[in-house]
PyMOL Python script that loads the backbone (N, CA, C, O; Angstrom):
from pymol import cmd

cmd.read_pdbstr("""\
ATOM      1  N   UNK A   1       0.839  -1.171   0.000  1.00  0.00           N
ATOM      2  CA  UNK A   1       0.000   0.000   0.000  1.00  0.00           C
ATOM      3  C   UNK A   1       0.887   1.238   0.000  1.00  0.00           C
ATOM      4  O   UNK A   1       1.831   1.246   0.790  1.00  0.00           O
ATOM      5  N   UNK A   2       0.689   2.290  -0.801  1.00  0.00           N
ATOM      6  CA  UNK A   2       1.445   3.337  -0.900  1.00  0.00           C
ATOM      7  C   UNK A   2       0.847   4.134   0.356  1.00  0.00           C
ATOM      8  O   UNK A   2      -0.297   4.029   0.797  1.00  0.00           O
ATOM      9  N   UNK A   3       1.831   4.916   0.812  1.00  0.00           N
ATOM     10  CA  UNK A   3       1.980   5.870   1.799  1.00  0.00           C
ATOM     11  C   UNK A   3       0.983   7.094   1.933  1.00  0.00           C
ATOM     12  O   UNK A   3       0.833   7.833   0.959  1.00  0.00           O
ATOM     13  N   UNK A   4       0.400   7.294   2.939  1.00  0.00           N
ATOM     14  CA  UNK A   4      -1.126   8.166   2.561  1.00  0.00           C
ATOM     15  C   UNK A   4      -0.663   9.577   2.281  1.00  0.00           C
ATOM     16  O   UNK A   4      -1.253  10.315   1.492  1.00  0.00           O
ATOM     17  N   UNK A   5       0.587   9.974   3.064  1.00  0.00           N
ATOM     18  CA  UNK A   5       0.804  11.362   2.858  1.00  0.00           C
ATOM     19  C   UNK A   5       1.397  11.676   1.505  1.00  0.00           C
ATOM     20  O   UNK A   5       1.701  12.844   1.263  1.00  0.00           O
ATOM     21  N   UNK A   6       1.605  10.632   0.509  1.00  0.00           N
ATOM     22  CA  UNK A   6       2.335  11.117  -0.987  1.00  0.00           C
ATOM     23  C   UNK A   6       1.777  11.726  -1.874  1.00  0.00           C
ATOM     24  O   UNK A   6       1.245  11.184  -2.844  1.00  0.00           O
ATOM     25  N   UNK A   7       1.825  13.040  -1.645  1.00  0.00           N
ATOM     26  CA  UNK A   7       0.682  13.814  -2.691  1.00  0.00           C
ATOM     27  C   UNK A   7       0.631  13.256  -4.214  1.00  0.00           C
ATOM     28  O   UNK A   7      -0.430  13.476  -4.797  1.00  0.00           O
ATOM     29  N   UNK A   8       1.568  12.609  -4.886  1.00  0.00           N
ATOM     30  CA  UNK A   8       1.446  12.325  -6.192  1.00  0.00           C
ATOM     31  C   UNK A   8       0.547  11.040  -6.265  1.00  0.00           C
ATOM     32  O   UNK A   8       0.367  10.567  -7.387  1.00  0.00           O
ATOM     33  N   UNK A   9      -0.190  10.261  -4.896  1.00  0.00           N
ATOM     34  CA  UNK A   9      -1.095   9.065  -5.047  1.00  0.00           C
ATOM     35  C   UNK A   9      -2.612   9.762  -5.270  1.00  0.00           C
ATOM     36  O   UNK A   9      -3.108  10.860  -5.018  1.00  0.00           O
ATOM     37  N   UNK A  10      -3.025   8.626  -5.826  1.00  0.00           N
ATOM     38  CA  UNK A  10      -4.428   8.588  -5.531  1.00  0.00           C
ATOM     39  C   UNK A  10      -5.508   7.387  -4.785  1.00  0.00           C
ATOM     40  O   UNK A  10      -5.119   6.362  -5.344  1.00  0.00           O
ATOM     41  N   UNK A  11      -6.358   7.069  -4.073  1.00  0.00           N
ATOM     42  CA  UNK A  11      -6.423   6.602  -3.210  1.00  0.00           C
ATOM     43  C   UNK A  11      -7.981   5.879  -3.257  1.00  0.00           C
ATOM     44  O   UNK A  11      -8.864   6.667  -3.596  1.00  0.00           O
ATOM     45  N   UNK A  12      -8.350   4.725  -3.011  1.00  0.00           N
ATOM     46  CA  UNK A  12      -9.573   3.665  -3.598  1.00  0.00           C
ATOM     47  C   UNK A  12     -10.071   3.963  -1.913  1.00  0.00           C
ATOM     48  O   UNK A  12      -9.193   4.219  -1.089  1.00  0.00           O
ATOM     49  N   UNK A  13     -11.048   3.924  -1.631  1.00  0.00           N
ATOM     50  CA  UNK A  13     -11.287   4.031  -0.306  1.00  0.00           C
ATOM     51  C   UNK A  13     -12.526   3.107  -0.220  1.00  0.00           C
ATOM     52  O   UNK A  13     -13.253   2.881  -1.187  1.00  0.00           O
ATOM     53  N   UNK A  14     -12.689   2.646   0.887  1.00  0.00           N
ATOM     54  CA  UNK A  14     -14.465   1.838   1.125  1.00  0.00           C
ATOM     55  C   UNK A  14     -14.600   2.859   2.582  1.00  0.00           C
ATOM     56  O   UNK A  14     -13.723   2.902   3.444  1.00  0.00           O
ATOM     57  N   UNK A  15     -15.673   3.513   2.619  1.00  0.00           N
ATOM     58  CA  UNK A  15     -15.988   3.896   3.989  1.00  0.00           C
ATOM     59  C   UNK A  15     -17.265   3.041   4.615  1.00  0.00           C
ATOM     60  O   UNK A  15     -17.949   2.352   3.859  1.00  0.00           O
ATOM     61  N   UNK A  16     -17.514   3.111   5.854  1.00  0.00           N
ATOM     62  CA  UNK A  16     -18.618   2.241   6.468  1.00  0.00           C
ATOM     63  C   UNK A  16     -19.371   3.499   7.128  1.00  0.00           C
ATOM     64  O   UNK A  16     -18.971   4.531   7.666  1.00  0.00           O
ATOM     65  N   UNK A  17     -20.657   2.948   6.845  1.00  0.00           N
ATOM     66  CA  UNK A  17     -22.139   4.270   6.654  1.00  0.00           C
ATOM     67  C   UNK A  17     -22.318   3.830   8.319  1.00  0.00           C
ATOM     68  O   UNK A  17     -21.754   2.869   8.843  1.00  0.00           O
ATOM     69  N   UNK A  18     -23.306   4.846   9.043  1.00  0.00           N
ATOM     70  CA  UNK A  18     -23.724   4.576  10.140  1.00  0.00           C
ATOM     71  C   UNK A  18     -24.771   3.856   9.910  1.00  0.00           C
ATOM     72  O   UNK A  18     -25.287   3.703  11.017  1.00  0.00           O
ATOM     73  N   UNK A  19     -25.297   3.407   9.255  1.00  0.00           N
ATOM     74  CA  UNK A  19     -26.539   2.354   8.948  1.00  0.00           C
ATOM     75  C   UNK A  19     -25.716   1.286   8.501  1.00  0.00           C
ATOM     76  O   UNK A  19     -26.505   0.489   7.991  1.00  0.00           O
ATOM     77  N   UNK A  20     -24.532   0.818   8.409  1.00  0.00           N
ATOM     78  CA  UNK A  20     -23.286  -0.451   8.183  1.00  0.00           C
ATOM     79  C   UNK A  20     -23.228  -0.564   6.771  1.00  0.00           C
ATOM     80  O   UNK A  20     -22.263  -1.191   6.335  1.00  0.00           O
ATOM     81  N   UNK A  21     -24.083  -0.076   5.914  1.00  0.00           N
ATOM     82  CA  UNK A  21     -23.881   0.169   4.192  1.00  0.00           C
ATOM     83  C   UNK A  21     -22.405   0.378   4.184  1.00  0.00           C
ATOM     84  O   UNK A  21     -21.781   0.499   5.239  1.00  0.00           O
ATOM     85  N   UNK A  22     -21.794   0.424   2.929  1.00  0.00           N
ATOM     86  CA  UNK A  22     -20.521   0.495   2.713  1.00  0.00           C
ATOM     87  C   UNK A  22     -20.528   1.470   1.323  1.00  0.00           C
ATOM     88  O   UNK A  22     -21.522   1.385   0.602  1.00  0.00           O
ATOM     89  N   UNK A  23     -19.431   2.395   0.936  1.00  0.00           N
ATOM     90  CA  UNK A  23     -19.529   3.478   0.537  1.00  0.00           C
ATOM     91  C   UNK A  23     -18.538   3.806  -0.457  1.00  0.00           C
ATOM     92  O   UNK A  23     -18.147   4.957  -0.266  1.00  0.00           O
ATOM     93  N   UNK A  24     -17.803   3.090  -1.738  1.00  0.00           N
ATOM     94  CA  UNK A  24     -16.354   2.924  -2.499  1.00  0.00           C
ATOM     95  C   UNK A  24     -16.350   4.284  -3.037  1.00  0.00           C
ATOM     96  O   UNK A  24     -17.338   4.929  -3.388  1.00  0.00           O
ATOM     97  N   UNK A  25     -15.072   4.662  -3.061  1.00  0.00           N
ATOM     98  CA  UNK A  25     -14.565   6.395  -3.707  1.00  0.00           C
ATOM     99  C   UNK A  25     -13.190   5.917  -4.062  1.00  0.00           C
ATOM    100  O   UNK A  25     -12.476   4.914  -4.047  1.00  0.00           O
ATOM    101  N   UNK A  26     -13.215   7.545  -4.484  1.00  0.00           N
ATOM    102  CA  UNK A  26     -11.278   7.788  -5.401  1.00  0.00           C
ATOM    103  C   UNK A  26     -11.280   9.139  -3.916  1.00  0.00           C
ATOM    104  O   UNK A  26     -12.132   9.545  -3.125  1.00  0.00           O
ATOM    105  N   UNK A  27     -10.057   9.388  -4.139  1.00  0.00           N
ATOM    106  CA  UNK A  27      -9.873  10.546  -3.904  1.00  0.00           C
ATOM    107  C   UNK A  27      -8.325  11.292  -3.255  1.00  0.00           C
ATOM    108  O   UNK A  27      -7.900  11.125  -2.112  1.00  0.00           O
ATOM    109  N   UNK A  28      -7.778  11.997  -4.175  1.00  0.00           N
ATOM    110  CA  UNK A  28      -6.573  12.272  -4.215  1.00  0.00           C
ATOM    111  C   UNK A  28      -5.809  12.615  -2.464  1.00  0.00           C
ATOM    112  O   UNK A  28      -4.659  12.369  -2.101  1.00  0.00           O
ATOM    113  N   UNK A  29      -7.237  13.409  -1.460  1.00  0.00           N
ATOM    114  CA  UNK A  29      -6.682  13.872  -0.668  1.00  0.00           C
ATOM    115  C   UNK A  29      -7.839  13.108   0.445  1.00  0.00           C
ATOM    116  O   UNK A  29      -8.940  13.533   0.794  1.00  0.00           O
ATOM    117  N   UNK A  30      -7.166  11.892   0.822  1.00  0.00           N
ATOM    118  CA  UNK A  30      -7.861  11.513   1.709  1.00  0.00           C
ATOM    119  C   UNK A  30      -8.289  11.938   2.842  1.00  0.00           C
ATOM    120  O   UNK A  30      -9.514  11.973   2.736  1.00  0.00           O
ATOM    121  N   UNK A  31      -8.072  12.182   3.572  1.00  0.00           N
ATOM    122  CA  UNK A  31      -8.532  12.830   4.498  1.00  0.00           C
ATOM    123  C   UNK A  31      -9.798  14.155   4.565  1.00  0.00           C
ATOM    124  O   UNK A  31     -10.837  14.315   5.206  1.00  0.00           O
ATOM    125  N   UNK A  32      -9.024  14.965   3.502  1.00  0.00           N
ATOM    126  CA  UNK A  32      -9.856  16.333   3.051  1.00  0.00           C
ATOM    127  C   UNK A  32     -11.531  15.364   2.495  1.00  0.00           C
ATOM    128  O   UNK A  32     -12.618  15.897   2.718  1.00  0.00           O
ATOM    129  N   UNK A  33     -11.458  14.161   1.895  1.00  0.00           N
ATOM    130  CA  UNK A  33     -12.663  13.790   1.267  1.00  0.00           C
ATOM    131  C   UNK A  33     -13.887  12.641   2.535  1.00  0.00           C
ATOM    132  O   UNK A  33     -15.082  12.353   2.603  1.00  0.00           O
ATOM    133  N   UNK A  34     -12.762  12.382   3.213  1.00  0.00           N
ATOM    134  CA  UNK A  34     -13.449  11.743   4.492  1.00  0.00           C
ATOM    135  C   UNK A  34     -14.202  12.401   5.626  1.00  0.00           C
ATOM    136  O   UNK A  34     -15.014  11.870   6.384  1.00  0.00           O
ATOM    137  N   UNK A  35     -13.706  13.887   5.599  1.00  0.00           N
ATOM    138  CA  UNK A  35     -14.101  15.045   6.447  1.00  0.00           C
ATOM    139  C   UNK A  35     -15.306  15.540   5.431  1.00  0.00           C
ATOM    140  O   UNK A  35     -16.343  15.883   5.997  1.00  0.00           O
ATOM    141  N   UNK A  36     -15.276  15.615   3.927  1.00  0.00           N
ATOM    142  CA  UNK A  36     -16.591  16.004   3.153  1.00  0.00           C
ATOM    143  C   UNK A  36     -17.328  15.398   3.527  1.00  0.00           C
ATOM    144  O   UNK A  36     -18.432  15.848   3.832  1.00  0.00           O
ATOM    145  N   UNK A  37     -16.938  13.891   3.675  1.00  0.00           N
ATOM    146  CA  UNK A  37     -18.559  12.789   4.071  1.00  0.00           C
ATOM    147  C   UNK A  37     -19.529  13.011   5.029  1.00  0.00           C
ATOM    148  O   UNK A  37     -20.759  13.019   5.082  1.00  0.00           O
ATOM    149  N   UNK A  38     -18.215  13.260   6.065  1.00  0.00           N
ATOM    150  CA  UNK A  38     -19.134  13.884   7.394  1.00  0.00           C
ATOM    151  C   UNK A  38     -19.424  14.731   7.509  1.00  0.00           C
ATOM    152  O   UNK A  38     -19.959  14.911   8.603  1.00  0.00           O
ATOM    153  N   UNK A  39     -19.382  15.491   6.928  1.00  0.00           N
ATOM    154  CA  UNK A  39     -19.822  17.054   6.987  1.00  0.00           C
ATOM    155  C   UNK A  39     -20.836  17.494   6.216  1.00  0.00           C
ATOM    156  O   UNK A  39     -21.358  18.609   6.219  1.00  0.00           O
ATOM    157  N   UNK A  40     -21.169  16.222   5.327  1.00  0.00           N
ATOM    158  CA  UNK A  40     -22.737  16.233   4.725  1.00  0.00           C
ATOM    159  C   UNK A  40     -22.723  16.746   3.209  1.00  0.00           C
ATOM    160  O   UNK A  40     -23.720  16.985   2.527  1.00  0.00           O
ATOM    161  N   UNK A  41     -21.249  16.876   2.789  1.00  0.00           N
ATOM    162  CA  UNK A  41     -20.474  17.681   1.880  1.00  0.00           C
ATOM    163  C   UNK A  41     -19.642  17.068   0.526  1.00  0.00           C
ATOM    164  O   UNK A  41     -19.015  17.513  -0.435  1.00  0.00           O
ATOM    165  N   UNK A  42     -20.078  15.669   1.124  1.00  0.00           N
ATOM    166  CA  UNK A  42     -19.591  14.672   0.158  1.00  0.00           C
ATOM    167  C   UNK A  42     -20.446  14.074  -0.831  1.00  0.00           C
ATOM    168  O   UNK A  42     -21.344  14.721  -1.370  1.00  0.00           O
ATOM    169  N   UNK A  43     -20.141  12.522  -1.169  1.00  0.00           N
ATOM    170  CA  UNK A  43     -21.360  12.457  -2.218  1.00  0.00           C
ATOM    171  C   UNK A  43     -22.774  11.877  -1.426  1.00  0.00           C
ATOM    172  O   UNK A  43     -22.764  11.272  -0.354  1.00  0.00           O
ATOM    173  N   UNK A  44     -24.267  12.298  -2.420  1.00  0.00           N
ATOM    174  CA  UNK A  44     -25.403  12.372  -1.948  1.00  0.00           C
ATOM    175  C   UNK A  44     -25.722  11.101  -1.312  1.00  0.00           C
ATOM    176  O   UNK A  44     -26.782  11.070  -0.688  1.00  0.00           O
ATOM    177  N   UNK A  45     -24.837   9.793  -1.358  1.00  0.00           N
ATOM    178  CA  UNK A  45     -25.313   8.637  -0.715  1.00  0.00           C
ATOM    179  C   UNK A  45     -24.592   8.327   0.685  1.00  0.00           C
ATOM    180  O   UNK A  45     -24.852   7.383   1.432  1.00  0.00           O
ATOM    181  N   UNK A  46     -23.666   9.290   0.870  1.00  0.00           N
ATOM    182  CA  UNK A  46     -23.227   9.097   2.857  1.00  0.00           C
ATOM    183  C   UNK A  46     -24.002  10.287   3.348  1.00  0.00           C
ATOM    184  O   UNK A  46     -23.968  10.446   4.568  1.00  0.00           O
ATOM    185  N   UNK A  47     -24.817  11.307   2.524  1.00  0.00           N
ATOM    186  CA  UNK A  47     -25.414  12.528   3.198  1.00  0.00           C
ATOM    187  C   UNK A  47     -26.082  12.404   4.686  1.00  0.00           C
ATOM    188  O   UNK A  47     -26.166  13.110   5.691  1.00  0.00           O
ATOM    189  N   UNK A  48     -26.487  11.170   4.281  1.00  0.00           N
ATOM    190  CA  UNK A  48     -28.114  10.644   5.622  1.00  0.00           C
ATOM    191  C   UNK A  48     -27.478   9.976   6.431  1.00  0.00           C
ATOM    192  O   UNK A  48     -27.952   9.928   7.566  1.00  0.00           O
ATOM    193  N   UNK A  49     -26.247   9.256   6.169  1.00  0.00           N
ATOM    194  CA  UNK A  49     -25.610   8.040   6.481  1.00  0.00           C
ATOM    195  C   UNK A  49     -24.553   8.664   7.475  1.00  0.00           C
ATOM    196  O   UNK A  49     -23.611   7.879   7.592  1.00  0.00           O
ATOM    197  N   UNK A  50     -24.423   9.549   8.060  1.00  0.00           N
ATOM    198  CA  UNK A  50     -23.357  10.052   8.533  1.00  0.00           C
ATOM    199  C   UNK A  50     -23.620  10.139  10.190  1.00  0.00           C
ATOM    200  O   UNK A  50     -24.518  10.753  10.766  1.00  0.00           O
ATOM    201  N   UNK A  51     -22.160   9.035  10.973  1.00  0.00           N
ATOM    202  CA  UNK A  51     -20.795   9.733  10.770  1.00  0.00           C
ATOM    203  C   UNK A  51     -20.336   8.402   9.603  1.00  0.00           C
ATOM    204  O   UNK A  51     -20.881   7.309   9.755  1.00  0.00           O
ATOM    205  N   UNK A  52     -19.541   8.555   8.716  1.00  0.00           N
ATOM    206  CA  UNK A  52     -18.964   7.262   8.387  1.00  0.00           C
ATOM    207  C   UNK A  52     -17.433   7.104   8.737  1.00  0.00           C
ATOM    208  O   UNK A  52     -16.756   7.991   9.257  1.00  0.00           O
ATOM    209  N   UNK A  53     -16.980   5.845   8.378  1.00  0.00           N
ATOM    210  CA  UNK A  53     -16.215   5.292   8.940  1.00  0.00           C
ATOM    211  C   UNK A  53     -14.560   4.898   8.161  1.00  0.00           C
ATOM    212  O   UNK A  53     -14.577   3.668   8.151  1.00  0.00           O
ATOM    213  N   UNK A  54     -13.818   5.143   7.818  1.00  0.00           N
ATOM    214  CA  UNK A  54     -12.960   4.406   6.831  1.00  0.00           C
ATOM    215  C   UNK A  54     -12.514   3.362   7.175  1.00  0.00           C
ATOM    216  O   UNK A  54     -11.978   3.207   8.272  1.00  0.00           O
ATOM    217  N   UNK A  55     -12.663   2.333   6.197  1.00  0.00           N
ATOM    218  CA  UNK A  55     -12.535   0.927   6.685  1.00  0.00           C
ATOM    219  C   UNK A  55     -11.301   0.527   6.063  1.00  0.00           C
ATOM    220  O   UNK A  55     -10.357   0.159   6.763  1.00  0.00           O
ATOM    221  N   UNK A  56     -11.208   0.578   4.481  1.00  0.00           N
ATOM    222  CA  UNK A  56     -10.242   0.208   3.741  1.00  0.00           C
ATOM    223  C   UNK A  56      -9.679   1.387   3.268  1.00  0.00           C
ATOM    224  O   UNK A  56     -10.239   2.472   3.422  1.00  0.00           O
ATOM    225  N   UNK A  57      -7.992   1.179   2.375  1.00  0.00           N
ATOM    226  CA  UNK A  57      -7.703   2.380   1.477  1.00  0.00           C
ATOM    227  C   UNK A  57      -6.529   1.713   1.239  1.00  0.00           C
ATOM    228  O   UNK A  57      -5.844   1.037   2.005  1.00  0.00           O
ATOM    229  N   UNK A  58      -6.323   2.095  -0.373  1.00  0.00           N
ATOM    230  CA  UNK A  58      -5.778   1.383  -1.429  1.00  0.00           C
ATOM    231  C   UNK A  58      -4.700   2.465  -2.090  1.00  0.00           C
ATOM    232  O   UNK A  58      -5.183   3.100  -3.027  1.00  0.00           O
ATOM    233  N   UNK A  59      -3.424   2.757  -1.781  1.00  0.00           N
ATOM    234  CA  UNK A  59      -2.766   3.554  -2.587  1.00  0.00           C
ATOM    235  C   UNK A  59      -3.111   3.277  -4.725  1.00  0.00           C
ATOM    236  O   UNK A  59      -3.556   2.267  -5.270  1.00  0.00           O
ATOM    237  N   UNK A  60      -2.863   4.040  -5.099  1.00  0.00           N
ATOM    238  CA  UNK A  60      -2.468   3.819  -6.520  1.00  0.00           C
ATOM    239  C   UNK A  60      -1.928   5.254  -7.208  1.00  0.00           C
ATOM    240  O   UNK A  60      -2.105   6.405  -6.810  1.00  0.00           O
ATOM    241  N   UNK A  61      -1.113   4.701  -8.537  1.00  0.00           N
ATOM    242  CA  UNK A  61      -0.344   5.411  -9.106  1.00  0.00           C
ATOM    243  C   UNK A  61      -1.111   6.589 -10.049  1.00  0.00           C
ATOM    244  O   UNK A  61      -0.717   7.753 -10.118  1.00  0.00           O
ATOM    245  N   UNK A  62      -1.827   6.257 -10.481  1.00  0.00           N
ATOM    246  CA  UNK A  62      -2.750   7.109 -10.985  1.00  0.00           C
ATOM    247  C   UNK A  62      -4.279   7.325 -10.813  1.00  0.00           C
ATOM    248  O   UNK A  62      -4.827   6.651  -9.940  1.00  0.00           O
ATOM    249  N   UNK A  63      -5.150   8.322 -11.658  1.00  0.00           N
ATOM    250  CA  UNK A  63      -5.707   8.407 -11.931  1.00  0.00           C
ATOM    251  C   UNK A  63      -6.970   7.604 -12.316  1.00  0.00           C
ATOM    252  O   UNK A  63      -8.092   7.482 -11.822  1.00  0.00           O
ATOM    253  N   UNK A  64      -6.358   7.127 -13.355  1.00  0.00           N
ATOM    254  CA  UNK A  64      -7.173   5.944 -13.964  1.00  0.00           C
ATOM    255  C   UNK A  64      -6.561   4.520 -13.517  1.00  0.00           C
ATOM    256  O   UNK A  64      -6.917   3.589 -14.238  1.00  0.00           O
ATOM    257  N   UNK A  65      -5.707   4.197 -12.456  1.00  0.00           N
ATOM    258  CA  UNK A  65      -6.017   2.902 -11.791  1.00  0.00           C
ATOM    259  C   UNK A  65      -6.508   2.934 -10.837  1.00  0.00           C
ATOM    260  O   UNK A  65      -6.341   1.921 -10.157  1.00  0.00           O
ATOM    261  N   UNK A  66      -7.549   4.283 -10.094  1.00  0.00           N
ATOM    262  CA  UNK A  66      -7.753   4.285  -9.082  1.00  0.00           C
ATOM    263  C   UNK A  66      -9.106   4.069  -9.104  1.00  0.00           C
ATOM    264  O   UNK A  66      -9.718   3.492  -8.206  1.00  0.00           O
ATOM    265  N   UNK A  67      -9.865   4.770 -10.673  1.00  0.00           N
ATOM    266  CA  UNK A  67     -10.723   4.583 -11.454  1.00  0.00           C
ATOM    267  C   UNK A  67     -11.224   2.803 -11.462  1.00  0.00           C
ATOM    268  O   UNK A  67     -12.186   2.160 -11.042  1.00  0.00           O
ATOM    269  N   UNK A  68     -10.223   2.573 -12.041  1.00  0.00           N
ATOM    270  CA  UNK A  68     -10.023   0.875 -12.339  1.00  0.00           C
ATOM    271  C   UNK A  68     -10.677   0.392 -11.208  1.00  0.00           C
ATOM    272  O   UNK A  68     -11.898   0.347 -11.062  1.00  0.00           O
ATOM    273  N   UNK A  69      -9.686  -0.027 -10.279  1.00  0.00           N
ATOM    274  CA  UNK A  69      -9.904  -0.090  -9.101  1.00  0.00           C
ATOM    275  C   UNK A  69     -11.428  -0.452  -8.245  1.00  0.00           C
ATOM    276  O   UNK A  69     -12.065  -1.434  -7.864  1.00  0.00           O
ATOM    277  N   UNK A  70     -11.523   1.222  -8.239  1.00  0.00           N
ATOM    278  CA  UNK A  70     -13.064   1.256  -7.777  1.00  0.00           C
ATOM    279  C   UNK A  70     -14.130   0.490  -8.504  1.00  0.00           C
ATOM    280  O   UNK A  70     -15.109  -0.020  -7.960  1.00  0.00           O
ATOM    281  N   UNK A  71     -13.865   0.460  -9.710  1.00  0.00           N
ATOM    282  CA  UNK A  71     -15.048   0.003 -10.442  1.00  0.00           C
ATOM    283  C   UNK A  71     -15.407  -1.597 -10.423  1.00  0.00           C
ATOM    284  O   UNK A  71     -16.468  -2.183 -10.636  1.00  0.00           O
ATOM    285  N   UNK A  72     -14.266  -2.005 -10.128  1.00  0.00           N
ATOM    286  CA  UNK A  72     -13.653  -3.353  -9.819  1.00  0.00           C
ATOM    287  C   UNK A  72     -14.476  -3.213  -8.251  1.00  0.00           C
ATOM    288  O   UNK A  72     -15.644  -3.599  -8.193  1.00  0.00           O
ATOM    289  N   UNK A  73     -13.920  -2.745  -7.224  1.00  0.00           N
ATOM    290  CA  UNK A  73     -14.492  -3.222  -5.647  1.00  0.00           C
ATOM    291  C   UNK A  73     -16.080  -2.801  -6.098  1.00  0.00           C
ATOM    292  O   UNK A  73     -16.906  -3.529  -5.547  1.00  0.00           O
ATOM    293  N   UNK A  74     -16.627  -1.837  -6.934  1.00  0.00           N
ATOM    294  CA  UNK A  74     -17.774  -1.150  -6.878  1.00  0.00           C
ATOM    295  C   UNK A  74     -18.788  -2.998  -7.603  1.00  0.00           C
ATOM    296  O   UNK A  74     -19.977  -2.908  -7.910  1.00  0.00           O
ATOM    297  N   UNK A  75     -18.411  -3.696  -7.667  1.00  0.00           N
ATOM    298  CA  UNK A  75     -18.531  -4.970  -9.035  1.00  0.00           C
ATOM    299  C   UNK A  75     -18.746  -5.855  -7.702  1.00  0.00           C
ATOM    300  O   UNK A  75     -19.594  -6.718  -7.928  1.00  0.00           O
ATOM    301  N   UNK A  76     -18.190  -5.920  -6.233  1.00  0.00           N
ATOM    302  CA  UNK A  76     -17.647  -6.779  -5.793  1.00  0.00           C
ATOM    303  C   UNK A  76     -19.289  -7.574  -5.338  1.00  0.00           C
ATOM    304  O   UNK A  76     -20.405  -7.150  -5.638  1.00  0.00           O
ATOM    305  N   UNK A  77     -19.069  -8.385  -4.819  1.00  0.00           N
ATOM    306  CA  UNK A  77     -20.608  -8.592  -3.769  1.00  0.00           C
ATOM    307  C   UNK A  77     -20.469  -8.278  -2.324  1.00  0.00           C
ATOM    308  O   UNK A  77     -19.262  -8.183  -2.100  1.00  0.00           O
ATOM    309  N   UNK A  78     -20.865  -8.160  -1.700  1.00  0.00           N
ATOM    310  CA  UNK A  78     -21.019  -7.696  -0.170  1.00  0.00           C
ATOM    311  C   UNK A  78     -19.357  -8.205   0.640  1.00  0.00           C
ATOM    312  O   UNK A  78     -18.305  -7.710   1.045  1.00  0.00           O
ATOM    313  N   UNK A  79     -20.201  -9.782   0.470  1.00  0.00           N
ATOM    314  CA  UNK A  79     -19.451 -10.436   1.025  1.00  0.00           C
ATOM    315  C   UNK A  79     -17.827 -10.413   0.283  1.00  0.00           C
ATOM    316  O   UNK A  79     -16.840 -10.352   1.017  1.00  0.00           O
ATOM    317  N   UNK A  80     -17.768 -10.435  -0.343  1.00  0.00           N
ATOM    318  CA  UNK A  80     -16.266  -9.725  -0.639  1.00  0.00           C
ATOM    319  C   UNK A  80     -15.883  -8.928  -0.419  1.00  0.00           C
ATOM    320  O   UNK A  80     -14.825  -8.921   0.211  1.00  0.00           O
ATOM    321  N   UNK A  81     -16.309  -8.130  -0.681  1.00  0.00           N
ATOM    322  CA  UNK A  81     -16.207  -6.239   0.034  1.00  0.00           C
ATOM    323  C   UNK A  81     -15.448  -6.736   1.673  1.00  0.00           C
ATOM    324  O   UNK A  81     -14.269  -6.693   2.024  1.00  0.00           O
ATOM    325  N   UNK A  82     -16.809  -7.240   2.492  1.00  0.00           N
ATOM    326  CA  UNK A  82     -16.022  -7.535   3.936  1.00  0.00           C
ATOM    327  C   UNK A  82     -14.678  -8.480   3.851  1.00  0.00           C
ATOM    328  O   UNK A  82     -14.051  -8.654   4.895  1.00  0.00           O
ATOM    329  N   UNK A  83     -14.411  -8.839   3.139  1.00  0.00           N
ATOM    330  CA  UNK A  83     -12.969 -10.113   2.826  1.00  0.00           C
ATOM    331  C   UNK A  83     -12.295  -8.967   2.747  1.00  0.00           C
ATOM    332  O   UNK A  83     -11.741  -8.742   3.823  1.00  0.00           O
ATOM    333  N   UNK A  84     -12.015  -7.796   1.614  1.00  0.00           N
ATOM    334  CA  UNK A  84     -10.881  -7.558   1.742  1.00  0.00           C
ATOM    335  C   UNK A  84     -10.611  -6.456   2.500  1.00  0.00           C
ATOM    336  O   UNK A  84      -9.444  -6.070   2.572  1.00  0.00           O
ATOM    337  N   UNK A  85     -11.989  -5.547   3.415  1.00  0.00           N
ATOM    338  CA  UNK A  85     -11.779  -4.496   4.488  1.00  0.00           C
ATOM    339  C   UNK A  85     -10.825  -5.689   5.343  1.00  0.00           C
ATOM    340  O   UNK A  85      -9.606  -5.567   5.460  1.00  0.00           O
ATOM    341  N   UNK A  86     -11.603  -6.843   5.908  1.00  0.00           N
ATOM    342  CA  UNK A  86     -10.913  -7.468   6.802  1.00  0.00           C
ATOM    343  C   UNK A  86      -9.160  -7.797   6.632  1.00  0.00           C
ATOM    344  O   UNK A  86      -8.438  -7.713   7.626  1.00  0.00           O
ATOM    345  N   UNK A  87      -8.572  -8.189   5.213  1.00  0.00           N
ATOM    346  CA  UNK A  87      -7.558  -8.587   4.964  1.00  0.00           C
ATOM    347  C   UNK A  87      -6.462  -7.194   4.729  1.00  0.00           C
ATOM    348  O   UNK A  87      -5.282  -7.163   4.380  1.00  0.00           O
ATOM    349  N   UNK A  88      -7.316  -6.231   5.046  1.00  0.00           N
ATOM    350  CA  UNK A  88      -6.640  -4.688   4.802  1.00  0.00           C
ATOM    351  C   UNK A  88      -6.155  -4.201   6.042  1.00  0.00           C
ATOM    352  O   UNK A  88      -6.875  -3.959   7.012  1.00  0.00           O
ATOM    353  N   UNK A  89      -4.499  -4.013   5.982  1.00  0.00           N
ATOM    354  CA  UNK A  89      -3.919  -3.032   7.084  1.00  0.00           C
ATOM    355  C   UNK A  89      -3.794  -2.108   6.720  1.00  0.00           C
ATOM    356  O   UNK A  89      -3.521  -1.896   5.539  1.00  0.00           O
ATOM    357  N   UNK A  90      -3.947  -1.202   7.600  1.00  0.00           N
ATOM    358  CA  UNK A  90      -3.873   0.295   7.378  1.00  0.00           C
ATOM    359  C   UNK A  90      -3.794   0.970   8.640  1.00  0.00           C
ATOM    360  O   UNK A  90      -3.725   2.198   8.681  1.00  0.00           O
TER     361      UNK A  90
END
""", "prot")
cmd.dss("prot")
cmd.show_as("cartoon", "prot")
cmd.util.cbc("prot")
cmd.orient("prot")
């Protein structure tokens, strides 16, 4: 996993909703986009769902593998989703 503070990453995230839904994003500046969620400021499906939680997070080199990525965990089924929060250090 690449290093969270490397501004040149971009970053696959799963957050966990206060209703236990689960929540996949990109986002270059993690932190700055985890503080949008909660703040009601992020995207329209953690609006209601808030506080959420970060569960997983996935360095990547670009742009479009972060793209990749997501679209890939966004594909996953539930129960996978929880396989790889669980198999994720961070």
């Amino acid at each position: 996993m690449t290093q969270r503070n490397d501004p040149q990453s971009w970053y696959v995230y799963i957050l966990q909703c206060s209703d236990r839904s689960l929540y996949t994003g990109i986002a270059k500046d993690l932190e700055k986009r985890v503080a949008q969620h909660n703040s009601g400021t992020g995207a329209k499906y953690t609006r209601g769902r808030t506080p959420v939680e970060l569960v997983f997070v996935e360095g990547m080199r670009c742009h479009g593998d972060a793209l990749r990525r997501e679209c890939q965990i966004k594909r996953m089924s539930l129960a996978q989703k929880r396989k790889i929060i669980e198999a994720a250090t961070f």
